[in-house]
PAGUZA-752510 format. One record per residue (C-alpha): residue number from 1; residue in three letters; x negated, y negated, z negated. Coordinates in nm, 2 decimals. Layout:
BEGIN
<r n="NUM" res="ALA" X="X" Y="Y" Z="Z"/>
...
end
This chain:
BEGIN
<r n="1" res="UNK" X="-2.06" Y="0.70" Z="0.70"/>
<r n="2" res="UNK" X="-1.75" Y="0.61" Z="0.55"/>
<r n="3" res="UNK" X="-1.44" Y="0.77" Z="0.61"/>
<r n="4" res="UNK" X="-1.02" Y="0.66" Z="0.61"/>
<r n="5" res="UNK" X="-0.78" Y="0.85" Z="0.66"/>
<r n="6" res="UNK" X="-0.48" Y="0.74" Z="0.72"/>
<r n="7" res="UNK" X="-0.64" Y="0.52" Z="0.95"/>
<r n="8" res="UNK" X="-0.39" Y="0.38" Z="1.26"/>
<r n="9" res="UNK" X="-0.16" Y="0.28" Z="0.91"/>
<r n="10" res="UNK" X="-0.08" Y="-0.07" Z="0.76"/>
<r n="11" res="UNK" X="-0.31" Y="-0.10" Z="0.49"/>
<r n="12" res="UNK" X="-0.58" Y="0.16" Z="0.62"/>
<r n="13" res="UNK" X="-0.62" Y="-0.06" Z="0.98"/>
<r n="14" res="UNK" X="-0.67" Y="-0.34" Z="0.74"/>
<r n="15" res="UNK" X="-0.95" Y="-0.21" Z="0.52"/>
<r n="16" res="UNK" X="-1.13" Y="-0.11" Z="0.89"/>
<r n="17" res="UNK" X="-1.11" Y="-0.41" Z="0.97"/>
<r n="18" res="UNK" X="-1.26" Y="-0.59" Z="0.65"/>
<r n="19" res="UNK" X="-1.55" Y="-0.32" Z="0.66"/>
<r n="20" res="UNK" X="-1.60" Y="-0.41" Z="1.00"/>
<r n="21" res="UNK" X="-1.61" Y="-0.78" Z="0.89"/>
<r n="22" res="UNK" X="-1.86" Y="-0.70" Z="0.62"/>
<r n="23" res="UNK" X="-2.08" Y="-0.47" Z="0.95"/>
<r n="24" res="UNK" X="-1.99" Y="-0.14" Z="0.86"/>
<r n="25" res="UNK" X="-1.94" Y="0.03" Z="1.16"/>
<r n="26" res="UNK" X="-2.01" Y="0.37" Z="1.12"/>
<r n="27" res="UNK" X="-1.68" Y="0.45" Z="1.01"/>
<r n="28" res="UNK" X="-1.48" Y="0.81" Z="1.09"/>
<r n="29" res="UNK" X="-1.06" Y="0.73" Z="1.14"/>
<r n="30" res="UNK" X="-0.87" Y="1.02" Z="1.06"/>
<r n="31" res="UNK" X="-0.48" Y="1.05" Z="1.15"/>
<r n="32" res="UNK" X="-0.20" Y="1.18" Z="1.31"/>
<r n="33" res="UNK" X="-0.29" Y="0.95" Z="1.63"/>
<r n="34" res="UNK" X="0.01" Y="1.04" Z="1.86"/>
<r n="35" res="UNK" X="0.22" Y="0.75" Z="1.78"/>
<r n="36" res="UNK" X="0.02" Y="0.47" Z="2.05"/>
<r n="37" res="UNK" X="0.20" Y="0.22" Z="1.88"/>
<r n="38" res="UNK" X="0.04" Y="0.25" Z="1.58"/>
<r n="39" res="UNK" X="-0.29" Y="0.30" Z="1.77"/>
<r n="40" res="UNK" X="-0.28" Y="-0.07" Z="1.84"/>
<r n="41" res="UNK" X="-0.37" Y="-0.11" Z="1.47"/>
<r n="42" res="UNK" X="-0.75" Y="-0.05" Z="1.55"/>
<r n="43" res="UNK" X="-0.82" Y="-0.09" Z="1.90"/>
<r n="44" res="UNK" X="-1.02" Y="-0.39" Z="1.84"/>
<r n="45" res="UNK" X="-1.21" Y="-0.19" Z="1.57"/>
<r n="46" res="UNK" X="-1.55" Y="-0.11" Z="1.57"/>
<r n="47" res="UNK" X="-1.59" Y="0.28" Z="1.43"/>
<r n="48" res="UNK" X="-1.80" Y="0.57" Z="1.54"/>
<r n="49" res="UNK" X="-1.55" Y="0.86" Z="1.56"/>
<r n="50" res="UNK" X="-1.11" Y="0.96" Z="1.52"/>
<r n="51" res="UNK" X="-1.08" Y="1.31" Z="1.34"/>
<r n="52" res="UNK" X="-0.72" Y="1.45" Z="1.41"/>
<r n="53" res="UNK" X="-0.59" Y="1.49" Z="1.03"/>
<r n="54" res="UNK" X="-0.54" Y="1.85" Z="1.08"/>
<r n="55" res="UNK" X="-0.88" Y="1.94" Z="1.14"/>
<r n="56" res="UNK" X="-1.03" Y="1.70" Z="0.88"/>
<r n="57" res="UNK" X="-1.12" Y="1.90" Z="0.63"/>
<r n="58" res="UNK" X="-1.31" Y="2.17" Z="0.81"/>
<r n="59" res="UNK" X="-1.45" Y="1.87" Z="0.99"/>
<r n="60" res="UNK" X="-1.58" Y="1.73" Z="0.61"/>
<r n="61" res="UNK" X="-1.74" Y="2.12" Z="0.57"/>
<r n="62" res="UNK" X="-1.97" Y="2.04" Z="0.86"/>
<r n="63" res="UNK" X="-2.01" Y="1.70" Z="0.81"/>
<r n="64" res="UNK" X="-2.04" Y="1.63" Z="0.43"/>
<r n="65" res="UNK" X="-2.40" Y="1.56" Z="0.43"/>
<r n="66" res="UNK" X="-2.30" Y="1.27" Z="0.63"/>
<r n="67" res="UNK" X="-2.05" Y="1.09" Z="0.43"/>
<r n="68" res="UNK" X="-2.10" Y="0.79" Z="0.16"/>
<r n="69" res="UNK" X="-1.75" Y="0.74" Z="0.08"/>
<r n="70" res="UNK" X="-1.41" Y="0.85" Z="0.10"/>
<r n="71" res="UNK" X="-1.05" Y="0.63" Z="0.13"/>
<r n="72" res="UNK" X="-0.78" Y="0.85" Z="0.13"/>
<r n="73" res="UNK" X="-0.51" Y="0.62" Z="0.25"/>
<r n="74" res="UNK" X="-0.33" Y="0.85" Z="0.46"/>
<r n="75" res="UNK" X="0.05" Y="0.94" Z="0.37"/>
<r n="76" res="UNK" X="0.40" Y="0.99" Z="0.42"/>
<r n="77" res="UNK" X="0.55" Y="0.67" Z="0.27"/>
<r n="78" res="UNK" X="0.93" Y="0.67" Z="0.44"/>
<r n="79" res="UNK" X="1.10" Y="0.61" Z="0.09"/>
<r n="80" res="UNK" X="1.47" Y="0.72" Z="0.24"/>
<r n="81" res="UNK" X="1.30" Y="1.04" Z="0.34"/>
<r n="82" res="UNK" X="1.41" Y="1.35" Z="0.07"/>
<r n="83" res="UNK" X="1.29" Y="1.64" Z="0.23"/>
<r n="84" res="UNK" X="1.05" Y="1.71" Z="-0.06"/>
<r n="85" res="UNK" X="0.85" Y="1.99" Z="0.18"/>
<r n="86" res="UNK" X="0.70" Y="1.70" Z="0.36"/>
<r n="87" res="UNK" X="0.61" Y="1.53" Z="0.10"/>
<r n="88" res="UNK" X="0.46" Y="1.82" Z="-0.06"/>
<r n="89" res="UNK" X="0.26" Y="1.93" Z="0.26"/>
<r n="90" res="UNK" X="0.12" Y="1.53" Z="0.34"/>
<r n="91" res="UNK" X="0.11" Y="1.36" Z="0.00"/>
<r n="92" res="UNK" X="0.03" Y="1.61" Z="-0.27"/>
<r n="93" res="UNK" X="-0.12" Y="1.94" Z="-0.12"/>
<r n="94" res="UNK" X="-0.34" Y="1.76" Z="0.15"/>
<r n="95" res="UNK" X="-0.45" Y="1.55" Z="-0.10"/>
<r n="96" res="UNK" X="-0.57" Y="1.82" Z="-0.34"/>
<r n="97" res="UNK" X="-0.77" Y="1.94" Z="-0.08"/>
<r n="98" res="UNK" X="-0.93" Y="1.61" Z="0.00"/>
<r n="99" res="UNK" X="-0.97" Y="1.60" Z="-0.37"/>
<r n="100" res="UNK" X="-1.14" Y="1.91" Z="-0.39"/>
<r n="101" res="UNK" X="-1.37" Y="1.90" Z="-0.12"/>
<r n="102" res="UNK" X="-1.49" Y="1.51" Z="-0.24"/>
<r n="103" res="UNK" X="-1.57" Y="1.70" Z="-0.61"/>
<r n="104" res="UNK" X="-1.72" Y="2.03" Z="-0.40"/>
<r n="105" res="UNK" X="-1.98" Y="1.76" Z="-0.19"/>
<r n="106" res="UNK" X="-2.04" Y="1.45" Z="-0.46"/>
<r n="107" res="UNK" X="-1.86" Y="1.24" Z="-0.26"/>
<r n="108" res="UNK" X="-1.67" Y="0.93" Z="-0.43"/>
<r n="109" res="UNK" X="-1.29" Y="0.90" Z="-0.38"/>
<r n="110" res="UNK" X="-1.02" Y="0.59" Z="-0.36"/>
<r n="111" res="UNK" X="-0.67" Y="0.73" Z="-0.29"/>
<r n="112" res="UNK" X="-0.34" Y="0.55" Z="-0.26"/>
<r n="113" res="UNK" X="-0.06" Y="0.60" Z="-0.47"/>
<r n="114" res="UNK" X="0.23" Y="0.35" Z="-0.55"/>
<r n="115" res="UNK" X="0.44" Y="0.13" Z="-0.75"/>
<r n="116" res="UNK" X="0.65" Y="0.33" Z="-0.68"/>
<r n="117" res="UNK" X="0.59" Y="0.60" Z="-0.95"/>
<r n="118" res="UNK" X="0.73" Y="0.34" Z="-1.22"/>
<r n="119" res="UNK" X="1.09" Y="0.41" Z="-1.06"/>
<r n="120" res="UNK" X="1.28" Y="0.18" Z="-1.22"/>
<r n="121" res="UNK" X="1.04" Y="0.05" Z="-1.50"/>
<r n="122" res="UNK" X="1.19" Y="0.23" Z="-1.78"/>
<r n="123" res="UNK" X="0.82" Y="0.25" Z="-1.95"/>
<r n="124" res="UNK" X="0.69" Y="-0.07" Z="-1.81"/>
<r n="125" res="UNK" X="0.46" Y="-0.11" Z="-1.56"/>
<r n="126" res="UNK" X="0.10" Y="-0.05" Z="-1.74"/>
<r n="127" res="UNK" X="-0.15" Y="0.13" Z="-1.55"/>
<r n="128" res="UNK" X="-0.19" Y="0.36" Z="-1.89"/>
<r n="129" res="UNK" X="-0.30" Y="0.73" Z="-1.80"/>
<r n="130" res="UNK" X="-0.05" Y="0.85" Z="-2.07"/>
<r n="131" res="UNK" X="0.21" Y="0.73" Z="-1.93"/>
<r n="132" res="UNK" X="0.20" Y="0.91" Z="-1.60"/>
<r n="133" res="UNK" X="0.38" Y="1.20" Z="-1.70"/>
<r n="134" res="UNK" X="0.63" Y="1.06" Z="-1.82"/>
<r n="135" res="UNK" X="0.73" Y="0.84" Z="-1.52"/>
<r n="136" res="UNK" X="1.04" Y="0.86" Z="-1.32"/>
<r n="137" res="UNK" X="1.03" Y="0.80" Z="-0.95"/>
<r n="138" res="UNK" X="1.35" Y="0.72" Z="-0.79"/>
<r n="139" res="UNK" X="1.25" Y="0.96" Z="-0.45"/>
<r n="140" res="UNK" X="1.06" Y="1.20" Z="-0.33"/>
<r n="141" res="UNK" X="0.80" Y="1.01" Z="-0.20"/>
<r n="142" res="UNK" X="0.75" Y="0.83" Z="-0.59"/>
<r n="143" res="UNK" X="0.74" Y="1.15" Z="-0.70"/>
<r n="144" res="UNK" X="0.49" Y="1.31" Z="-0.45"/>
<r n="145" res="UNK" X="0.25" Y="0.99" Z="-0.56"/>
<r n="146" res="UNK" X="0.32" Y="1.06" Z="-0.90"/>
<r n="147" res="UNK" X="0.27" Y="1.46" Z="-0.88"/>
<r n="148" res="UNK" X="-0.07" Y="1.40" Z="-0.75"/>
<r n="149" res="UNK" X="-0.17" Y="1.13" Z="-1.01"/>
<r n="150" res="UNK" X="-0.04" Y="1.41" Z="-1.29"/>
<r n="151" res="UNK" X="-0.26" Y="1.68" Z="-1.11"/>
<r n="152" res="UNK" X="-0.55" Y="1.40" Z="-1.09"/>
<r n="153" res="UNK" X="-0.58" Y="1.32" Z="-1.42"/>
<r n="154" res="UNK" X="-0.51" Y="1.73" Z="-1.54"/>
<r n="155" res="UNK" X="-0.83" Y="1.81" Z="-1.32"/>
<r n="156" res="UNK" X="-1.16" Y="1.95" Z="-1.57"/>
<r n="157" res="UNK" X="-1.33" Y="1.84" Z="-1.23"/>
<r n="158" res="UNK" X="-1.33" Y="1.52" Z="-1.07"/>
<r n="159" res="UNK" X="-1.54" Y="1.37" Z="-0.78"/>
<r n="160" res="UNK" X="-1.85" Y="1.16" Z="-0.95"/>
<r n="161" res="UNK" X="-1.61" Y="0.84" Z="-0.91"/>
<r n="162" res="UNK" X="-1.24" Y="0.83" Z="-0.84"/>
<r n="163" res="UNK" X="-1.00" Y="0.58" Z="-0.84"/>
<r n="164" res="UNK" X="-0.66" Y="0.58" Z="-0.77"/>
<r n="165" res="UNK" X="-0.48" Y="0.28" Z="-0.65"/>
<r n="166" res="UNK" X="-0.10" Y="0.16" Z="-0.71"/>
<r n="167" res="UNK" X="0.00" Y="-0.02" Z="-0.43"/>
<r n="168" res="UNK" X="0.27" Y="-0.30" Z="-0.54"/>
<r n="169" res="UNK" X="0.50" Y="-0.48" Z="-0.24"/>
<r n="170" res="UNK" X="0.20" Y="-0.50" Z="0.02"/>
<r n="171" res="UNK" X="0.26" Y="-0.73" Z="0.32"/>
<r n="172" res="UNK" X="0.05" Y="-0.84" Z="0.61"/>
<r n="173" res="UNK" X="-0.08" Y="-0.79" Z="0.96"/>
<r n="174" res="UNK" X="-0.02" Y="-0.49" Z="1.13"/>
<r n="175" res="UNK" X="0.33" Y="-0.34" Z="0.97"/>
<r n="176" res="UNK" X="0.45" Y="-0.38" Z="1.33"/>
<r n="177" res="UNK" X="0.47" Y="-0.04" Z="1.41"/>
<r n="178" res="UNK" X="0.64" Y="0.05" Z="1.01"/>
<r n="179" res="UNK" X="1.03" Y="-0.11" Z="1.17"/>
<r n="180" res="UNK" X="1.27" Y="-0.05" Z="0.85"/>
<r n="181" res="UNK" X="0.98" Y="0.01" Z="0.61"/>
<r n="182" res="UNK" X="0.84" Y="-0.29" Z="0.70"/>
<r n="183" res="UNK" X="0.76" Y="-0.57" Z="0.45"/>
<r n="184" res="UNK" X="1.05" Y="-0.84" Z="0.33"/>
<r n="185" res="UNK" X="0.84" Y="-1.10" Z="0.50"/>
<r n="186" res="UNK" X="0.85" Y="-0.92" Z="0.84"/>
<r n="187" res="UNK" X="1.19" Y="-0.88" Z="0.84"/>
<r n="188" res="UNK" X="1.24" Y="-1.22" Z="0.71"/>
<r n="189" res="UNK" X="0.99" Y="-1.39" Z="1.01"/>
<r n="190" res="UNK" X="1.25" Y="-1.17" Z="1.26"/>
<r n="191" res="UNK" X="1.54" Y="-1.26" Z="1.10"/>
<r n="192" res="UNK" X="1.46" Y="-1.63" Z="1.07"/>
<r n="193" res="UNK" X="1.32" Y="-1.66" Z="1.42"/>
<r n="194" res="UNK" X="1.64" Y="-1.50" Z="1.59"/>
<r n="195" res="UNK" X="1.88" Y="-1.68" Z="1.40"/>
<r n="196" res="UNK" X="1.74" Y="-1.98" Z="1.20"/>
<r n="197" res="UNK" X="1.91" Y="-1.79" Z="0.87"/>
<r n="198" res="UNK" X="1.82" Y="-1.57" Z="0.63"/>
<r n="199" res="UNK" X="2.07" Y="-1.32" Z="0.46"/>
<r n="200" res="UNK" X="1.91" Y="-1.16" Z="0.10"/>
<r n="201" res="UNK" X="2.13" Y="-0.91" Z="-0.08"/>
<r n="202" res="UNK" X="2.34" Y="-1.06" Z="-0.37"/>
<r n="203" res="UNK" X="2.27" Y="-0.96" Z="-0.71"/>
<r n="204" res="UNK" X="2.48" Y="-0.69" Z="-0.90"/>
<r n="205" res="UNK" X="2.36" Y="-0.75" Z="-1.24"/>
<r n="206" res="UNK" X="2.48" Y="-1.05" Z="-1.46"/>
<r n="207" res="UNK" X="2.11" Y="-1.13" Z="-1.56"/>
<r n="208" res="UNK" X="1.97" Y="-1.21" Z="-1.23"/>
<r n="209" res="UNK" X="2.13" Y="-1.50" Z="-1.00"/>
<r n="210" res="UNK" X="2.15" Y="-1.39" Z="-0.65"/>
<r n="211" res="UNK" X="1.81" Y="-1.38" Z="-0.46"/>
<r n="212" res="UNK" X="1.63" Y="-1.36" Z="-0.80"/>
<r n="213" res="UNK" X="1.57" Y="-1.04" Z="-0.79"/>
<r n="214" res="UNK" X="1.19" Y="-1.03" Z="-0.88"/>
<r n="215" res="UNK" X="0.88" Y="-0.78" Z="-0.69"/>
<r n="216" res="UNK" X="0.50" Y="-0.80" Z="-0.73"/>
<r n="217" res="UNK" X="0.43" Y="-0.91" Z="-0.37"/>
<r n="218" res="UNK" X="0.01" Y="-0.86" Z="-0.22"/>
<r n="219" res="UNK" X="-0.15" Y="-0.98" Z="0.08"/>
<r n="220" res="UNK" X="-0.27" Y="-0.69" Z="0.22"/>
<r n="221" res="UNK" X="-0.60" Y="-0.87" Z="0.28"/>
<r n="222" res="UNK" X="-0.66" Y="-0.88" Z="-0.09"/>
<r n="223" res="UNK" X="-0.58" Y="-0.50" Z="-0.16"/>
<r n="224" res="UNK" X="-0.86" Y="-0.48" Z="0.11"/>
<r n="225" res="UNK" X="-1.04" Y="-0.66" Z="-0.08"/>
<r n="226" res="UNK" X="-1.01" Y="-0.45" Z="-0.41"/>
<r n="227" res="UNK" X="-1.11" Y="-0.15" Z="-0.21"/>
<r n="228" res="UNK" X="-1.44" Y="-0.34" Z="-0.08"/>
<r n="229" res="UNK" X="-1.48" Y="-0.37" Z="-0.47"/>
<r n="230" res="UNK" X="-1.48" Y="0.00" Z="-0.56"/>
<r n="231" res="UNK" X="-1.68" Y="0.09" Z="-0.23"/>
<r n="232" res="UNK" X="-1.98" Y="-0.09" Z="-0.43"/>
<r n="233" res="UNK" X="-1.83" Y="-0.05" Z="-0.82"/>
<r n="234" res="UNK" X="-1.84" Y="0.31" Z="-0.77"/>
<r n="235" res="UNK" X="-1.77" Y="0.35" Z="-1.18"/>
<r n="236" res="UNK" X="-1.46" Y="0.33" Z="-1.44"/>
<r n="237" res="UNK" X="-1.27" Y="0.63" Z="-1.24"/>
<r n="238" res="UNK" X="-0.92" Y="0.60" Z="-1.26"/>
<r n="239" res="UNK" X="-0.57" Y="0.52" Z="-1.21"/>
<r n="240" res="UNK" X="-0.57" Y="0.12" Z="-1.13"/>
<r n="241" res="UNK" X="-0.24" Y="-0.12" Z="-1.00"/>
<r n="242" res="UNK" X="-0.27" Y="-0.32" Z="-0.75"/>
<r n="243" res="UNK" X="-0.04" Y="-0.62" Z="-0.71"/>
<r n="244" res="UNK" X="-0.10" Y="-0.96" Z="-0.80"/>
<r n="245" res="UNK" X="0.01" Y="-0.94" Z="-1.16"/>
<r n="246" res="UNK" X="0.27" Y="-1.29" Z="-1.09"/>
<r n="247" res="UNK" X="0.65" Y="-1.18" Z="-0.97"/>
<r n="248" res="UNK" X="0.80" Y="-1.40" Z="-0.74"/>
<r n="249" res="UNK" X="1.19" Y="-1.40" Z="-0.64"/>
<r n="250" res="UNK" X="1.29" Y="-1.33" Z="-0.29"/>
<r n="251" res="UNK" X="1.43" Y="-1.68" Z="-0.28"/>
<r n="252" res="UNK" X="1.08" Y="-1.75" Z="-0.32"/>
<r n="253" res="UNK" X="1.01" Y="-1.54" Z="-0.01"/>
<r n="254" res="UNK" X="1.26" Y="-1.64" Z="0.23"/>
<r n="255" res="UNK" X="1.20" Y="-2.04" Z="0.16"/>
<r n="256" res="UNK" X="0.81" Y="-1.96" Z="0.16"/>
<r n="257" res="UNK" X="0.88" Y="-1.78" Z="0.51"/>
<r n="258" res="UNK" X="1.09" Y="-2.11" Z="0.67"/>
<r n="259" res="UNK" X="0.81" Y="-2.32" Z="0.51"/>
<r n="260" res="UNK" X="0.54" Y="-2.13" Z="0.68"/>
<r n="261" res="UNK" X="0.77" Y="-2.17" Z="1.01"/>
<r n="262" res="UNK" X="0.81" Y="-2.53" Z="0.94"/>
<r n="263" res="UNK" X="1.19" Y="-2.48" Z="0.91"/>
<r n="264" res="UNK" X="1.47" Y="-2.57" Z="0.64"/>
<r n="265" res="UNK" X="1.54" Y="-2.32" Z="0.45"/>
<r n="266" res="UNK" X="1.92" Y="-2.19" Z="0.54"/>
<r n="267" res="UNK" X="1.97" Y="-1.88" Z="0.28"/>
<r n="268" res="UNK" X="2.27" Y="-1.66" Z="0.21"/>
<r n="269" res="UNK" X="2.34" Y="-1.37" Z="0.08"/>
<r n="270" res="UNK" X="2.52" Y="-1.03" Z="0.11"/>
<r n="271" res="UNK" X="2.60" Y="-0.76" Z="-0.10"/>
<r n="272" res="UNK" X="2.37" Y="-0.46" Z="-0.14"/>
<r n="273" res="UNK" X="2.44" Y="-0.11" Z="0.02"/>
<r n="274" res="UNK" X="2.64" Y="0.09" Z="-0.25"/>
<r n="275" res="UNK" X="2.41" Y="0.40" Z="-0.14"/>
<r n="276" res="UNK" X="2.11" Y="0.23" Z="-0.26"/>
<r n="277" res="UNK" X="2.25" Y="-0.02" Z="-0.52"/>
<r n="278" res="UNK" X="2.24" Y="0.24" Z="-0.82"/>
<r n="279" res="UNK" X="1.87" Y="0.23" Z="-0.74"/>
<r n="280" res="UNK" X="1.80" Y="-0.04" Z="-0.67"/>
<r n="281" res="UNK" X="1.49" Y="-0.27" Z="-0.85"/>
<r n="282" res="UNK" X="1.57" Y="-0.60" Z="-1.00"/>
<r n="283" res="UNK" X="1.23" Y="-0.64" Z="-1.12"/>
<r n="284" res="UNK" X="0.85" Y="-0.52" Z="-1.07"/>
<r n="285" res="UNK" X="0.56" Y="-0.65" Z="-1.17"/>
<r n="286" res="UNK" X="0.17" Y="-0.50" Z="-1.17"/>
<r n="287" res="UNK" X="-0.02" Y="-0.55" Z="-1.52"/>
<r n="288" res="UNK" X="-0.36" Y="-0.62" Z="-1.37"/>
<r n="289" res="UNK" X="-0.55" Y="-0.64" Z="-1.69"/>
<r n="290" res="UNK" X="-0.71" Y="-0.33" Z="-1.66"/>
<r n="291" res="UNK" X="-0.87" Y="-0.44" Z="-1.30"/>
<r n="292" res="UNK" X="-0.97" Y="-0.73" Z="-1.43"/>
<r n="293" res="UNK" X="-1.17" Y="-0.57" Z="-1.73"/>
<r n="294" res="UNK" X="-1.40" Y="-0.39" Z="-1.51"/>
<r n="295" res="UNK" X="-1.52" Y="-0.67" Z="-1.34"/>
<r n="296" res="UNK" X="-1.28" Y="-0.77" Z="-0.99"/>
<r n="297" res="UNK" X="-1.25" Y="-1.15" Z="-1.04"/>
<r n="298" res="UNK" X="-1.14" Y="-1.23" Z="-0.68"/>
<r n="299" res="UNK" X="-0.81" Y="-1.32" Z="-0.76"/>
<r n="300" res="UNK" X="-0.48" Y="-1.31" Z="-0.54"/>
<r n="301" res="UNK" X="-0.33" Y="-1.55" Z="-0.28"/>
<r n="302" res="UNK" X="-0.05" Y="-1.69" Z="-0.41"/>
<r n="303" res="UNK" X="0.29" Y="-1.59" Z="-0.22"/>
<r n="304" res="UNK" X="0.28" Y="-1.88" Z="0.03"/>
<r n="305" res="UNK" X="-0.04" Y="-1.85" Z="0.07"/>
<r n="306" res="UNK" X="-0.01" Y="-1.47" Z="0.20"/>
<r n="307" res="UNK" X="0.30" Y="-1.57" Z="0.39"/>
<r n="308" res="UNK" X="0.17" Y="-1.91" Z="0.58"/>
<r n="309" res="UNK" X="-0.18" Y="-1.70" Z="0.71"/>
<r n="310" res="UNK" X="0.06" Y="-1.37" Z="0.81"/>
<r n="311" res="UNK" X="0.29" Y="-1.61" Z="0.97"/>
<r n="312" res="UNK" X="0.06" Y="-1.86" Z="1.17"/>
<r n="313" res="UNK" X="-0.22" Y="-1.61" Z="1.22"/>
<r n="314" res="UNK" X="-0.02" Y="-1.31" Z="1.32"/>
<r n="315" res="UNK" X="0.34" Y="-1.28" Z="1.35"/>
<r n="316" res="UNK" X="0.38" Y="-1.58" Z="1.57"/>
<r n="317" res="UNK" X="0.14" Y="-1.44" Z="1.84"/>
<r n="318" res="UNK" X="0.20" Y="-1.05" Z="1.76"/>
<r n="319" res="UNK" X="-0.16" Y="-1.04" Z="1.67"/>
<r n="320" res="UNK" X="-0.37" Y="-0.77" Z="1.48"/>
<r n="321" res="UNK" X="-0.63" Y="-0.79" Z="1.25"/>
end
């Protein structure tokens, strides 16, 4: 029995569905399943059970004896939200508790956290455990991610095998319910579809040309694909990037998007919100050596690559996967 919380979300649906694909079916969703839009993330899925998040972990007391696995994918990830209480409640206290019920059973644990702990990549972006605390998110939802990774690493016990997972720019099938959190390319398929243009914000620093602003974009197939890794790894515990290590421009993006639409490119650009611009990253990029050394030599799709399948396979037809 394996069990993802988090499950009616982007990236969770999409490791569901690459279990599935690989005939694991005896797999326990756990959410927040109110929103039915979301819903339609698994409803092709094959699983044996939904757990209401609330009750999840008195459901793990009975239960434990049951379970091979956890993914812990479930979280709060609105960046423009700043109430830090929520944060604290859904990102770092429920995942303590997760955390310490995994160590309390022997069960192993994958949990997301994010690129977005590197704020603005004052200390690089190396997936080094001494540089966690000393990280500077740019919101509270970075900092929830990063809090936990601080407690994580402070803990004198840890579940058999852990692994925490930094989630770069992550893209793909079923965002649809995610509106302004949404990927770049989603927004870019929209924009380009309704109008036959697509605006990208203008650069405010003298180094980077407009709509060179650079971002470790992932399929989200392939950071499925990592986590189908560990499921069997089950060794190396600890903190890991995920991106595809290669930074690509959101010129790159926009004219890979008209590609994939079999369109010519039409790109302009306007300036960036003021209330964001302060903040706003000109460059991110995943070091993925330390993936790499334990022994995940999948590789990544290239940008067009991940943006022709989303686009042909998905977006044009408003399927799932």
């Amino acid at each position: 029995m394996i069990i993802i919380t988090g499950a009616a979300g982007f990236i969770a649906s999409n490791l569901v569905s690459k279990l599935n694909h690989n005939n694991f079916k005896d797999i326990i969703l756990v959410d927040d399943f109110s929103n039915l839009e979301k819903n339609k993330n698994f409803e092709s899925s094959e699983y044996s059970s939904k757990v209401d998040r609330e009750d999840f972990i008195l459901w793990l007391d009975d239960n434990h004896k049951l379970v091979q696995f956890v993914f812990h994918l479930g979280a709060r990830t609105d960046t423009t939200e700043f109430n830090k209480d929520i944060f604290d409640k859904l990102n770092l206290n429920y995942s303590k508790d997760i955390w310490k019920s995994c160590v309390k059973y022997g069960i192993p644990l994958v949990y997301a956290s994010s690129a977005a702990t590197y704020g603005m990549g004052e200390f690089g972006y190396e997936d080094n455990h001494e540089l966690v605390s000393k990280l500077k998110p740019l919101n509270p939802y970075g900092e929830s991610k990063n809090d936990f990774d601080i407690w994580a690493l402070k803990q004198d016990k840890k579940p058999f095998f852990w692994a925490g997972l930094k989630f770069f720019n992550v893209y793909g099938p079923n965002e649809y319910h995610k509106a302004r959190m949404a990927s770049v390319v989603f927004h870019a398929f929209n924009q380009i579809k309704l109008t036959k243009k697509m605006k990208l914000f203008r650069s405010h620093k003298k180094d980077y040309k407009d709509g060179e602003q650079i971002r470790d974009f992932v399929y989200v197939k392939d950071v499925a694909e990592v986590m189908y890794f560990f499921l069997h790894h089950r060794k190396d515990s600890g903190i890991y990037n995920l991106g595809t290590g290669k930074a690509r421009t959101f010129l790159d993006l926009a004219k890979g998007t008209f590609a994939a639409l079999g369109l010519k490119h039409e790109i302009g650009f306007i300036d960036t919100p003021e209330d964001i611009r302060d903040k706003y990253q000109y460059f991110t990029e995943a070091k993925m050596d330390k993936l790499i050394s334990i022994g995940y030599d999948k590789g990544f799709r290239t940008l067009e690559e991940g943006i022709f399948d989303y686009v042909n396979n998905y977006l044009k037809n408003n399927k799932y996967n």
